[in-house]
N, C-alpha and C positions, 0 to 999 in steps of 0.2 A: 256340135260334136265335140270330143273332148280328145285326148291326145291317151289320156290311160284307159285303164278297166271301163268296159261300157256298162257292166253292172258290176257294183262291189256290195258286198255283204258280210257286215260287223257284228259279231255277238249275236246274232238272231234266235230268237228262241218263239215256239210258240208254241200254246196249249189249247185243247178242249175240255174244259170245266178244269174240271182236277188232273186228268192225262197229258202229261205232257209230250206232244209230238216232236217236236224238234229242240235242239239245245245245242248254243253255243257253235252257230255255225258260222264260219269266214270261210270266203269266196271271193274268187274275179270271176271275170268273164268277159274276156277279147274280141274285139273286131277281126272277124276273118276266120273264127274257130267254128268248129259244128262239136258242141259238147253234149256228151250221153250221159245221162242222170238216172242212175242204175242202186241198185237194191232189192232186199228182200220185201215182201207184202210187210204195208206197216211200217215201212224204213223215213215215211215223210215225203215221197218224193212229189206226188201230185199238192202235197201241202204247200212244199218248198214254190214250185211251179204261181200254185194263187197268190203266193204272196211274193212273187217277180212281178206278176200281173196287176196287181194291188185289188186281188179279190177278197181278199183277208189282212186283215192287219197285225203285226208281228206283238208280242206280247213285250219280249226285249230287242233292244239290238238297232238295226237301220239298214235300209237297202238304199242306193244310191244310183239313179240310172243317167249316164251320160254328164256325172255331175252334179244331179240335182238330186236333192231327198224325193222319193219316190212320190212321197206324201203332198209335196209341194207341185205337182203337175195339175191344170187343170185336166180333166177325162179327157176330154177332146183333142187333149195333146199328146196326153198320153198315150190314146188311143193313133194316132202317127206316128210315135214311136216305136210299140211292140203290139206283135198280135198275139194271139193265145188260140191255137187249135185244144179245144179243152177235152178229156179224157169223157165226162160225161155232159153230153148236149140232148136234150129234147127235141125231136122232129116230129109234133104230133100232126100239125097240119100240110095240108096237101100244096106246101109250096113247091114248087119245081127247082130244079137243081141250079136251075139260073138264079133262080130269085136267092135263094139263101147264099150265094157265092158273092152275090150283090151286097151282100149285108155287109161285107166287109168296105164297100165304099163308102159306108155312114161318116166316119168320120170327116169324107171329101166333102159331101152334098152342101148344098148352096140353100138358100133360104126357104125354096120350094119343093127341097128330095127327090131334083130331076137329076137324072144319070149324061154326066158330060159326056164326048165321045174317048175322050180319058178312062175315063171310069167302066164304061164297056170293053177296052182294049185291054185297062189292068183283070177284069173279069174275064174275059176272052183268055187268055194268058194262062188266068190261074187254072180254067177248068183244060184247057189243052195241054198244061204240065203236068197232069193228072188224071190224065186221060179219060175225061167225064164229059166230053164236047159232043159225043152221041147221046150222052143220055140229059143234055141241056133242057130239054124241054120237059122229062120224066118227074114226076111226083115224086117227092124222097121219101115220102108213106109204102111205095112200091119198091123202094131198093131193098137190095140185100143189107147185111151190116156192113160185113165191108165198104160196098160203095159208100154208106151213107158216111162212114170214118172219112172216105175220101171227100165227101163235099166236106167234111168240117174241117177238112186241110184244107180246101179251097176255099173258105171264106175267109179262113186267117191270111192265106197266100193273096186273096185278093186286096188286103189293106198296106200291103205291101211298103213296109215298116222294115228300118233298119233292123228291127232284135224281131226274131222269130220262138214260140217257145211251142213245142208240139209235145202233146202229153199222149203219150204213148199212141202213135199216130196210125202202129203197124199191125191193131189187134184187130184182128177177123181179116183182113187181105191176105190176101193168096202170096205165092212167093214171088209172079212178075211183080208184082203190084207192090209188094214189099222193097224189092230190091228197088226198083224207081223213087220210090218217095225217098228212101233213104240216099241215095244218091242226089238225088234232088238236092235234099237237105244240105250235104257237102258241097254241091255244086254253090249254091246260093250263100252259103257260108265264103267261101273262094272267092267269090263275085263283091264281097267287103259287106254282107252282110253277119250277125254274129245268131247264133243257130244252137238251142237249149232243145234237147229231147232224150222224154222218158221213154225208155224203152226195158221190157223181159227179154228180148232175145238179144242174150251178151254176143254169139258169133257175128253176127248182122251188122251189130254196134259197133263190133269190132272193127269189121271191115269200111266203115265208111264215118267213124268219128275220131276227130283230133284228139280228143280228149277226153278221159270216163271223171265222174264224179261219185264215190261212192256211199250212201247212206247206209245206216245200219241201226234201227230203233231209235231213230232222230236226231245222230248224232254223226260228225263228216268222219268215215274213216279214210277214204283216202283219195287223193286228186291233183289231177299232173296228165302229162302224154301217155297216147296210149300204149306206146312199147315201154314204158315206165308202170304204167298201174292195172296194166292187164297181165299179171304173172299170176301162179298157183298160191303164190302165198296171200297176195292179198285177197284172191275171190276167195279162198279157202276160209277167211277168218268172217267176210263179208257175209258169206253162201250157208258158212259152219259145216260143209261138205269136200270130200279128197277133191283136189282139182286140178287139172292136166293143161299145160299151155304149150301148143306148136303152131308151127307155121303152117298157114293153109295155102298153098300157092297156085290151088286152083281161084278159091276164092278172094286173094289178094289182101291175105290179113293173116291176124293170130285168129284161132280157134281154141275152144276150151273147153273139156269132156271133165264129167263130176260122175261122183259116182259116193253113195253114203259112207262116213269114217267106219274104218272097222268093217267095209265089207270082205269079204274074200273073195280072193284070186279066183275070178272063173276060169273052171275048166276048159 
């Protein structure tokens, strides 16, 4: 463990062929924060996400986790270090909700791929935070979308790694099921874990992230606490839409209502 930024990012830039997705991006990222990684479609943000994970390789620049060049971790350590609930995951076959939650104990297993009683307990854990422990035994061929989003949080949850990064974890859940995971996320962030998630729904985000990070066609516009960088002016240049920011004090945060430049005053 290190004393500073648990992931730092210098000049990073990355492209596909000739489009360039991301540029010239610096970042930290603290032990103890739950940081929302927000933007328009296209802003980089699931790119940014792979290449925390070292699914992709940066074209310029460096990412540094815990200390170490990203590049210099064997998998298998890395794979201890951070998990990655990924925004798209494949569930063609008819494993059960247990087994793929289990997947996330690979990097524990011992020479044979037997499940310690460790390893059942960190599984146990993750589908009962997540409230999938009725459907443990269910084919994820047979879930809904939503559910199936939640085992791909519970398999990252199961590898149970200081850095958590969840690529937008809350699409097709309902709103109990939204409001838990996100909570979650903060909780386990508080707990001394450090916690990166993309998310669309900025109110949400609002209410349960230390910290917004915002992208914009690849490039960082803006990033700090969130009663610092969740005002009208920055989502407005971010969104390119009028944007309204109050206190929601039913829901325990700021909220923020958009509405296209140039509209008129409804009657």
């Amino acid at each position: 463990m290190t004393d500073g930024p648990w992931i730092s990012v210098r000049g990073l830039g990355f492209a596909h062929g000739p489009q360039t997705v991301l540029t010239d991006i610096d970042l930290e990222f603290r032990q103890g924060r739950h940081y929302i990684l927000a933007g328009p479609n296209g802003a980089g943000k699931s790119t940014l996400m792979d290449l925390l994970a070292n699914l992709k390789k940066p074209a310029a620049g460096s990412i540094m986790v815990q200390g170490r060049l990203i590049g210099d971790y064997r998998p298998l350590d890395l794979a201890r270090t951070l998990a990655l609930a990924p925004q798209d995951f494949r569930l063609d076959f008819s494993f059960t909700v247990l087994e793929v939650a289990a997947m996330g104990r690979r990097p524990y297993l011992g020479r044979w791929g037997r499940l310690s009683p460790e390893d059942h307990a960190a599984v146990d854990r993750a589908l009962g935070e997540l409230d999938l422990a009725p459907l443990a035994l269910k084919a994820v061929t047979a879930l809904s979308g939503g559910e199936r989003r939640r085992v791909i949080a519970a398999r990252a949850l199961a590898q149970e790694t200081p850095i958590l990064l969840l690529d937008e974890p809350t699409s097709g859940l309902d709103i109990a099921h939204s409001l838990a995971l996100m909570a979650l996320a903060r909780k386990k962030a508080e707990s001394g874990a450090l916690v990166i998630t993309v998310t669309h729904d900025l109110n949400l985000a609002a209410a349960f992230g230390h910290e917004f990070v915002f992208l914009k066609k690849g490039r960082l516009m803006a990033a700090g606490a969130t009663a610092q960088t969740f005002n009208s002016e920055v989502l407005g240049l971010v969104y390119e839409a009028e944007a309204r920011v109050k206190r929601d004090e039913f829901a325990g945060g700021p909220a923020a209502s958009f509405r296209l430049g140039g509209q008129a005053e409804r009657k």
